[in-house]
N, C-alpha and C positions, 0 to 999 in steps of 0.2 A: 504494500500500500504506500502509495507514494505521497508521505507527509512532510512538510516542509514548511516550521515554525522561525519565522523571521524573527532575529532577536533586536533587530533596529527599528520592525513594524513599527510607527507610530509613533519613536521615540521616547522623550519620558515623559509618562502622564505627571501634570499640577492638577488637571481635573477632570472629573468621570461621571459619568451618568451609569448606576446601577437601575438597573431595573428587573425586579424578582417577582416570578410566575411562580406563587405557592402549586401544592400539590391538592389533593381532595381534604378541603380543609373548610370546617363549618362557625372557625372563627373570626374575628374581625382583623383586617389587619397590623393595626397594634400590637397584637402577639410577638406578631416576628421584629415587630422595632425595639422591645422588652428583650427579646432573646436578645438581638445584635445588640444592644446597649450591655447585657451582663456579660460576656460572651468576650465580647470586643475586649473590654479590660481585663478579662481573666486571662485572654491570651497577649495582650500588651506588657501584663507583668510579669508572664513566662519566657515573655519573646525578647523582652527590653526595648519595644519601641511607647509613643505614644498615641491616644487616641480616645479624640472626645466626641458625641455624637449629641444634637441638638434638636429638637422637634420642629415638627412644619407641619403635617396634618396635609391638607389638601385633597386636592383629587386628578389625579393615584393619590393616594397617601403614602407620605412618607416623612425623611431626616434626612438631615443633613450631617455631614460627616468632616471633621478636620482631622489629620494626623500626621505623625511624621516620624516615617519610616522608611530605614535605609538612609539616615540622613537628609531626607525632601521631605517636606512641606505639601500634601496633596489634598486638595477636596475634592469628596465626593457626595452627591446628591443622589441619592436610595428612594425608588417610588416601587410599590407594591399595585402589581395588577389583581387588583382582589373580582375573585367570584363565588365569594360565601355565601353571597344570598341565592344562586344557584344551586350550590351544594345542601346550602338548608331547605331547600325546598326540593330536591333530590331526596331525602330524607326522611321527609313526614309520611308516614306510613303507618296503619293499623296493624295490629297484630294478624289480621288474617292475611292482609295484602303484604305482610314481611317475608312470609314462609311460601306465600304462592312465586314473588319478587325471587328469594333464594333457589326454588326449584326451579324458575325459567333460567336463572344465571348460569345455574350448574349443566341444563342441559344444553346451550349455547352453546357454552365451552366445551362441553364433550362430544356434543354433534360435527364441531367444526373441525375439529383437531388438533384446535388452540390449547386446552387443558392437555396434552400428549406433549404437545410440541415444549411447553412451557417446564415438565416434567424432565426431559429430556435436556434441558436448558440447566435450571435451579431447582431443587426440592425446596428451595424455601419460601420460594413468592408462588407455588401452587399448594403447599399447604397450608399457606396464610391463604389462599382461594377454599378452598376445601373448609377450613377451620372452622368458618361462620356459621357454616351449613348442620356441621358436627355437634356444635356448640345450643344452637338453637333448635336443634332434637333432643339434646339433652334437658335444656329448658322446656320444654313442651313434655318430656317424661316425668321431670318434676312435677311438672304443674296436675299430671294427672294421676301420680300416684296421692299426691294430696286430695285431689280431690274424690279418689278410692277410699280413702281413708275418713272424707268427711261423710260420703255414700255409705260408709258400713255403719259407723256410725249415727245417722238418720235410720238407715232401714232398723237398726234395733229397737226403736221404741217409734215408728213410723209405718203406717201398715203400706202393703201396694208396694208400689214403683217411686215411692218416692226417694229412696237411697240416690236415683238421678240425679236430686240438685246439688249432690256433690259436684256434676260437673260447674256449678257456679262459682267454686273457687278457679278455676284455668284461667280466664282474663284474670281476676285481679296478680294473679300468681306472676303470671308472665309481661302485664304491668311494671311489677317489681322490676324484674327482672331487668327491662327495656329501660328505666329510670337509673340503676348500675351497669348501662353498657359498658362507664367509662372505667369499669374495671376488668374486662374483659374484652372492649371492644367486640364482639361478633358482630351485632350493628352495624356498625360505623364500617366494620370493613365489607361486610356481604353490600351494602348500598352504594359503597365503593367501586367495586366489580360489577357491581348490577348496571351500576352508571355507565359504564365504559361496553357493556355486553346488551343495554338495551335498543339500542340502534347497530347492534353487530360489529360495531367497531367505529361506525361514524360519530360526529361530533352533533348533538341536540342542538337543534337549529337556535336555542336561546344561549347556546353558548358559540355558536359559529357568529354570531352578533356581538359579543363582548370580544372575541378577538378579533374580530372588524375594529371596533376600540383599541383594542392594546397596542394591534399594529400603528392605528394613528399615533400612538405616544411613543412606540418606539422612532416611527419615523420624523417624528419632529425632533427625539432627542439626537437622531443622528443629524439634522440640521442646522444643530447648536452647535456653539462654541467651546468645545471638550475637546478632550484628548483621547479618550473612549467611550464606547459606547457600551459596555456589558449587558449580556442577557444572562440570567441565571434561572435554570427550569429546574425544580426540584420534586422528585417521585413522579405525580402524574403531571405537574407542572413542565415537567422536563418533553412531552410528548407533545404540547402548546405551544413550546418554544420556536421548539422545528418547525411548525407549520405557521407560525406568526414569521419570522423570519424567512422560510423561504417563500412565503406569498408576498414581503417585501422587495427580496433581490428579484423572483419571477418576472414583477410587478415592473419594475425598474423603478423602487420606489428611493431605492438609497442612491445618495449623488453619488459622484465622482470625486467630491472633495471631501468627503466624510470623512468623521476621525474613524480611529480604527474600530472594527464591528468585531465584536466575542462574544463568544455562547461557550457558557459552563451549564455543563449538564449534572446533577446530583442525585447518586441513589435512584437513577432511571429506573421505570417499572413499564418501558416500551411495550414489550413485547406482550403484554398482556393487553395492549390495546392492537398492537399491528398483526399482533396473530389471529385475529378475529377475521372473519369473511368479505364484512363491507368498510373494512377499513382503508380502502382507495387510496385517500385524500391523503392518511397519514403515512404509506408506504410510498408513495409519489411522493411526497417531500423529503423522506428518509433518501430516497432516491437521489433527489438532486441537490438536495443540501450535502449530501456524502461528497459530491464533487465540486462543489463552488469554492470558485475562488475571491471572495467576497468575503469570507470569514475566517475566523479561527475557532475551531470547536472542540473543546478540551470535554470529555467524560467520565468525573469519579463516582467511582463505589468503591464499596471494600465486601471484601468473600464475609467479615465479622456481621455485614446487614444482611438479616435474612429475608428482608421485605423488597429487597432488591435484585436487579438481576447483575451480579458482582461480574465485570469485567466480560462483559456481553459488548458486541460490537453490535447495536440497534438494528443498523441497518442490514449489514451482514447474516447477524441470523435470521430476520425479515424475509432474508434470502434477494432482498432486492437494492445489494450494494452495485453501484455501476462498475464499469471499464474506469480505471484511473482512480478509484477513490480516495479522498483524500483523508475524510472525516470520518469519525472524530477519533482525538489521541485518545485511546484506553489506558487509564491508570488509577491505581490503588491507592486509597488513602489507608491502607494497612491499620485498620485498628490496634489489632493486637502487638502493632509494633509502636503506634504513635501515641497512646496511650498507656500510662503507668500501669502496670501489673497489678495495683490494688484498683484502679480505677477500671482497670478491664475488667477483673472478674467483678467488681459491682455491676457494670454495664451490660454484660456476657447474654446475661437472660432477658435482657427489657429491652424486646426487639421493637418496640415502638420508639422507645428513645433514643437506639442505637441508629435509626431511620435519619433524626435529625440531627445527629453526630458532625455530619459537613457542615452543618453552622454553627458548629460551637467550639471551642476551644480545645487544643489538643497539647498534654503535658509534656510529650516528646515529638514536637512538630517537626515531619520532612518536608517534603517539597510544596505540600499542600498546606495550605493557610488560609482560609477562607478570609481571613482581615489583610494581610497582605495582599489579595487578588482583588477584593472590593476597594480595597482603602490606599494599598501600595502604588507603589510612583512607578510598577514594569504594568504594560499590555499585558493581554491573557498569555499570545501569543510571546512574548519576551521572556515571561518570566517561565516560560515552561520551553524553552528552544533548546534545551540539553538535555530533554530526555525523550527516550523510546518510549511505546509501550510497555506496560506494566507487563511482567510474564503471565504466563496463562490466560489472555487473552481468548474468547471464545468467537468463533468466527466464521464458523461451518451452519452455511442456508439450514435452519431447521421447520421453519414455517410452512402449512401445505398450503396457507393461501397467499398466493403472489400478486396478486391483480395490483395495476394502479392506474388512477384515475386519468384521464388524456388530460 
């Protein structure tokens, strides 16, 4: 694959326009200006640089950022493409449309070949698919051996049939239950998948509308006065990014004088959308963003997340990497090596938390810095121009469905 990170790109950023496409995420965006605000300094006082971050609000919503690291003095301006109020309205679902929602998901995925293919990839982002499904049968078992139990009791001092209205404890039971998703999540993730598996792999036409949007703001920040321009797609964010981005180059929407254009992709969960049947749109841009030379596109994960597809070439096991491709560089943000050995094994089993791991601070930082790449005075492309792929890169077409959109 013929990648070639220019380390002069763009020369040195004094200033940056970030801009970060959350993943399926049903809170406001404030969250992630909370994390990057504790995050930032926990890794400034690891790193020994500095770095203050200051509120704006707005719309995108975001902060603004000063720091200075590596010696320079750089601002950068952070806006959040939020679509929470899409995902919380993804979301609202009764109990019985939960479980009917989980069986259409699962058979999607098994009828297409997607759940195979995905298997065949990572066992750990198909039994995080799988999980919810498991999860919420076991909840629904609960619920009715409780309500066996309030049935036998009625029928003993109850003549007839009435031991039945034991089944009136199931809703309240599984009420509960759906009220403690957030300790379990099954919820949260089967609506997850369902989202991505209810149009087969295409994007809800309320959300091809909000990236109608996004693109506008990324296109005017590439019109501005910066030195870069970053995109950063994180989890299912990271599948948005691609198609915001290459519907702008398609488009001829970015000048010719543009500061430099970067896409960091994080803890990508592609393949669970491009392996899907009517995912077109998404494997057509995998397509030709793999080859543009318009950008630089850097991809971390680490093998430690298991909500990801760890060092997965998107396009490639899509099976629809072109002739020439360029993109994107595979590399490991090695948990188990960049994080302390007490803080690994705390981390080890909280695969949710280990998910957002790339924005947060890391005790033995290598090459990967999530505040040096946002905040730091190199390009994506500069500051990553000496290295290969990470080893064990995965890159063998595994997808049976190829199609993509003209």
């Amino acid at each position: 694959m013929g990648q070639s990170l220019d380390p002069a790109a763009g020369g040195p950023v004094r200033r940056r326009r970030v801009i970060y496409v959350p993943g399926y995420d049903p809170f406001h965006a404030r969250r992630y200006r909370e994390l990057y605000r504790k995050e930032a300094q926990a890794q400034a006082e690891i790193s020994g640089y500095e770095i203050a971050i200051a509120g704006r609000g707005g719309d995108p919503y975001g902060w603004s950022v000063w720091a200075r690291i590596e010696g320079t003095e750089v601002e950068s301006e952070i806006s959040v493409l939020g679509w929470s109020d899409i995902v919380k309205a993804s979301m609202d679902r009764g109990l019985v449309q939960t479980y009917l929602q989980a069986l259409r998901t699962l058979r999607i995925y098994v009828r297409s070949g997607a759940l195979g293919g995905v298997l065949r990839l990572r066992k750990g982002p198909a039994i995080a698919a799988i999980y919810p499904l498991v999860v919420l049968i076991l909840q629904l078992l609960v619920a009715l051996v409780f309500a066996a139990a309030v049935g036998w009791a009625i029928a003993r001092v109850a003549p007839g049939g009435l031991g039945l209205a034991g089944l009136a404890v199931v809703p309240p039971v599984l009420t509960w239950f759906a009220r403690h998703d957030n300790l379990v999540l099954a919820r949260y993730l089967m609506h997850n998948y369902a989202f991505s598996a209810k149009f087969g792999g295409a994007n809800p036409p309320e959300l091809e509308t909000r990236m109608a949007e996004f693109a506008d703001v990324v296109e005017a920040a590439c019109r501005s006065d910066v030195d870069e321009v970053l995109v950063v797609g994180h989890s299912s964010g990271a599948h948005l990014a691609v198609s915001i981005l290459a519907d702008l180059i398609r488009q001829g929407r970015v000048a010719a004088t543009r500061p430099a254009l970067s896409l960091l992709t994080l803890g990508e969960v592609i393949p669970m959308v491009s392996f899907l049947p009517t995912a077109d749109r998404l494997r057509a841009d995998l397509h030709f963003l793999s080859a543009s030379e318009a950008l630089v596109w850097v991809d971390v994960t680490a093998p430690g997340d298991g909500c990801a597809f760890a060092l997965c070439d998107p396009a490639a096991v899509s099976g629809v990497a072109p002739d020439g491709q360029r993109w994107p560089l595979i590399l490991s943000a090695a948990f188990s090596q960049t994080l302390s050995p007490e803080r690994w094994r705390a981390l080890r089993w909280r695969f949710f938390r280990l998910h957002f791991q790339y924005l947060c601070a890391f005790d033995q930082p290598g090459d990967y810095d999530y505040f040096r790449i946002t905040a730091g005075p190199q390009t994506l492309g500069a500051r990553f121009a000496h290295r290969t792929p990470s080893a064990g890169a995965i890159r063998r077409p595994v997808s049976r469905q190829r199609s993509m959109a003209a």
